[in-house]
C-alpha positions in Angstrom: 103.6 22.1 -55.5 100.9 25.2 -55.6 101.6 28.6 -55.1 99.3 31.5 -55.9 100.5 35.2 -56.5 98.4 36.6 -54.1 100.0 40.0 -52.7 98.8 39.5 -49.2 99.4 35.6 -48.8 103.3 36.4 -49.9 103.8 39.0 -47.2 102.1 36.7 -44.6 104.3 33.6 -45.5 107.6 36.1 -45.5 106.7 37.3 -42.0 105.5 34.1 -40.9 109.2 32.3 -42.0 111.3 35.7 -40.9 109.9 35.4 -37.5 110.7 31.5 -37.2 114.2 31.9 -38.6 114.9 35.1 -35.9 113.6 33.0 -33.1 116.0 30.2 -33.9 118.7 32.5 -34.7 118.6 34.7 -31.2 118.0 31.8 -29.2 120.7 30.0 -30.4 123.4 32.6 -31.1 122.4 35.7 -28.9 121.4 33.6 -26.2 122.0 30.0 -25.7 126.2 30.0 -27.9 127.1 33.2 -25.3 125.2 32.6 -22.0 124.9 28.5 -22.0 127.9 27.1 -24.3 129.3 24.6 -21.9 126.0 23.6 -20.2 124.1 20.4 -21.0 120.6 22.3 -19.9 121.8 24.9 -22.7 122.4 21.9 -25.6 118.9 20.7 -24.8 117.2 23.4 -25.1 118.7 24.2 -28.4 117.4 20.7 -29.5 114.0 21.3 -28.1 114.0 25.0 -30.2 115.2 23.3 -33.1 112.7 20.7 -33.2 110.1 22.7 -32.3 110.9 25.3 -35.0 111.7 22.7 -38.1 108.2 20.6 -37.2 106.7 24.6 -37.7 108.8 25.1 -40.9 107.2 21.4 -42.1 103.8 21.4 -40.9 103.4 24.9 -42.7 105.0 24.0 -45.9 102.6 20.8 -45.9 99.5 23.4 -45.6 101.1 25.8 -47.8 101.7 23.8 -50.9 99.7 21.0 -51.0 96.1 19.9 -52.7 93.6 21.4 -50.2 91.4 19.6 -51.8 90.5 20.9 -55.1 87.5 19.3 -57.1 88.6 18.3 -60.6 87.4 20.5 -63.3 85.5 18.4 -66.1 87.5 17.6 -68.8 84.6 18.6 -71.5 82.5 21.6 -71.2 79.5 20.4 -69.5 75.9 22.5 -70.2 74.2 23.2 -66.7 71.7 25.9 -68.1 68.6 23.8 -67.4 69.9 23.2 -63.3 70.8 26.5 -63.3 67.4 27.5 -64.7 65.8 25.7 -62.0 67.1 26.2 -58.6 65.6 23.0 -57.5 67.2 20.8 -59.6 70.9 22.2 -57.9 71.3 20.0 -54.9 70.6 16.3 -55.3 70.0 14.4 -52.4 73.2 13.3 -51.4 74.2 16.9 -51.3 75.9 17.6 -54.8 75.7 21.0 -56.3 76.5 22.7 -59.6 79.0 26.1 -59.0 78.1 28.4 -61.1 81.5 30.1 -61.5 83.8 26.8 -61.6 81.3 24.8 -64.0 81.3 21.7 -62.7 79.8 19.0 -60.3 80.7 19.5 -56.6 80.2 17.2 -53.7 78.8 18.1 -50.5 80.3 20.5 -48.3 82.1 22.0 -51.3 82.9 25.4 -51.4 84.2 28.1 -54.2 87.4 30.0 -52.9 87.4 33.0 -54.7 91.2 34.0 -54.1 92.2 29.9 -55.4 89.1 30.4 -58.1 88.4 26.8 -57.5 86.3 25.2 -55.3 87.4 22.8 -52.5 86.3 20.3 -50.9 85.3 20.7 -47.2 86.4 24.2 -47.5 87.1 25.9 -43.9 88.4 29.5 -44.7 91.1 30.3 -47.3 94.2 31.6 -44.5 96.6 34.2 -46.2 99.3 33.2 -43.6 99.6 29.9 -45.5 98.7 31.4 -48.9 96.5 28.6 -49.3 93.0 27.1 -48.4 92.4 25.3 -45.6 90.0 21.9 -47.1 90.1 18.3 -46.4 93.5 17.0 -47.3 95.4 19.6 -45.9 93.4 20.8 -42.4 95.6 18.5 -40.6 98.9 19.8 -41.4 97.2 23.5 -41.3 96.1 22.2 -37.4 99.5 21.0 -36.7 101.3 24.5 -38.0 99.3 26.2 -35.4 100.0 23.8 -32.7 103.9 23.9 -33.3 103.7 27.7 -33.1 101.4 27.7 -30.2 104.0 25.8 -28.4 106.6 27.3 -29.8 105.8 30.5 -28.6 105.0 28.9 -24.9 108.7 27.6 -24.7 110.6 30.5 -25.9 108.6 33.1 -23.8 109.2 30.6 -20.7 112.7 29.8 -21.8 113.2 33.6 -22.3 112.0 35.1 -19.3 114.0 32.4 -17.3 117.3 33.7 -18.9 116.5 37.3 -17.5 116.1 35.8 -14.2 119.4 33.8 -14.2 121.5 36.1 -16.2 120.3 39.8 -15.0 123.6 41.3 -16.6 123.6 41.0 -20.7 124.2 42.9 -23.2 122.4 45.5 -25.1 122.0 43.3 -28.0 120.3 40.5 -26.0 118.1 42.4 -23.9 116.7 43.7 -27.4 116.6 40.1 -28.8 114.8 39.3 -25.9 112.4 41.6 -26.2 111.9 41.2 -29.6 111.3 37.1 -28.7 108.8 38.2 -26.1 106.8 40.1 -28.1 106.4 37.7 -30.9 105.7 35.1 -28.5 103.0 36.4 -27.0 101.4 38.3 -30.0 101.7 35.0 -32.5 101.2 32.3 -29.7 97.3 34.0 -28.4 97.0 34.5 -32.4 97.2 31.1 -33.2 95.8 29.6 -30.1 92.5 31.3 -30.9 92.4 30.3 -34.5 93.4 26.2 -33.1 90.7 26.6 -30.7 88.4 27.4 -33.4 89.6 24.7 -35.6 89.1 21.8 -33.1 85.6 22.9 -32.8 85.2 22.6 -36.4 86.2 19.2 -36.4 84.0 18.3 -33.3 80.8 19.6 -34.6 81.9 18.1 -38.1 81.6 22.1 -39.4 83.5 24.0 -41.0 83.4 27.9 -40.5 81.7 28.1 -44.0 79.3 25.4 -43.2 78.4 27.0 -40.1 78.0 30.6 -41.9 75.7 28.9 -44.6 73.8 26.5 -42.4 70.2 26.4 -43.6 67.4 26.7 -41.2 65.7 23.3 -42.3 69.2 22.2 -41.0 69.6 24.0 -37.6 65.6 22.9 -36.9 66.9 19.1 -37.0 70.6 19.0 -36.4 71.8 15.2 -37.2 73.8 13.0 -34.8 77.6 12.9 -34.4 79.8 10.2 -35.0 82.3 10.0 -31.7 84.7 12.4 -31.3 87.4 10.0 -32.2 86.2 9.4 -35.6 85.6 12.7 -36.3 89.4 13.7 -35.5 90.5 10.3 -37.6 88.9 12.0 -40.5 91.5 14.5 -40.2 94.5 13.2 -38.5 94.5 9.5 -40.0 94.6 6.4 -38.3 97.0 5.1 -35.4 97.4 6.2 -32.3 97.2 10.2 -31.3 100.8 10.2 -30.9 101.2 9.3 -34.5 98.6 12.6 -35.5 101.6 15.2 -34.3 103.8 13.8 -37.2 103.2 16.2 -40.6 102.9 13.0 -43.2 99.7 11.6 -44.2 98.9 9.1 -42.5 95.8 8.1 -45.0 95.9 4.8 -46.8 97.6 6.8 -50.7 95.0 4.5 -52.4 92.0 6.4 -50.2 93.1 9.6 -51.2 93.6 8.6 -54.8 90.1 6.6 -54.9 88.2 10.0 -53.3 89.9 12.3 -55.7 89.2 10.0 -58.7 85.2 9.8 -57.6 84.6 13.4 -58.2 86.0 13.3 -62.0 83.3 14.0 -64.8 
């Protein structure tokens, strides 16, 4: 399990688990328990708030503390003076490079996180709210945290709203509850919308945001076909059926993910 120290990343994964653990608190006890006790529509919805909010919890803790997908470091010092000498000699052609901070062989699309000091593979952006990078073997469960929360937010504002309608008279302490729910719904929900918005285009131009930031100009004068769509979001999400992609397990073959990690060992 990783976890860095990093100031900022701690406070974002405290405020990130405070506000999950207040919506399912005030929904179920200052809301649902007094207002909707002896109603099957109120049981539901608790379900539905509970699911919603442990498949957050899960999908986050996936992104959080798992391999984004570090490159080994060599096990021997290895001497890369002579390609560091000569800048031609740092890129092969199947796209392998040489960082200069990590010391060690890196396969395309590779990137050097300088909070994680290690550089990952298909490295997107490294996201304080996880505390963690977001690379290949963890985008997926990074993707899903957002979608949980996007519709996570959606149902509580809804379910929310609709109890102010129903139940004009509460109490002082609901109303504020309430409030409190509506707030964070909207502010989080748009929040992570935009960010999942920009992550599905990542994955359908086959980009990530530091790919797209270092993009050379040889490579924007002759962009390269696309694989389908399909197989570009089976790269992330796994096999099976689309259903089977909102479930935070791997759905990779273990052997795949062993054999691709092993490859890149010096």
């Amino acid at each position: 399990m990783l976890f860095r120290k990093d100031p900022c990343g701690i406070i974002c994964i405290t405020l990130t688990y405070t506000m999950l653990i207040h919506c399912l608190y005030a929904i179920l006890f200052v809301i649902i328990i007094p207002l909707l006790t002896e109603s099957l529509f109120g049981t539901l919805n608790a379900l539905i708030v509970c699911t919603f909010v442990t498949l957050s919890i899960i999908s986050h803790a996936r992104a959080a503390y798992s391999d984004p997908g570090f490159v080994p470091l060599p096990k021997k010092g290895i001497d890369f003076s002579d390609m560091k000498a000569n800048e031609n000699n740092k890129q092969n052609g199947e796209g392998w490079t040489v960082c200069n901070r990590c010391d060690t062989y890196r396969p395309a699309r590779s990137h050097h996180c300088r909070i994680c000091k290690r550089c990952v593979r298909k490295l997107d952006h490294h996201c304080p709210w996880i505390n963690n990078c977001v690379g290949e073997f963890n985008q997926k469960y990074f993707i899903l945290f957002l979608f949980y929360i996007g519709v996570t937010s959606l149902y509580v504002l809804s379910f929310v709203i609709w109890t102010l309608i129903v139940f004009p008279h509460k109490t002082d302490t609901q109303i504020i509850h309430s409030i409190i729910l509506c707030i964070e719904s909207c502010l989080f929900g748009l929040f992570v919308v935009a960010i999942f918005i920009d992550q599905v285009q990542s994955i359908t131009s086959d980009r990530s945001m530091i790919d797209a930031l270092k993009s050379s100009e040889s490579s924007r004068g002759s962009p390269q076909a696309l694989p389908p769509t399909k197989v570009l979001f089976r790269k992330v999400f796994g096999p099976g059926s689309m259903i089977f992609w909102l479930i935070p397990c791997d759905l990779k073959k273990s052997n795949q993910i062993t054999d691709s990690q092993n490859m890149y060992h010096v």
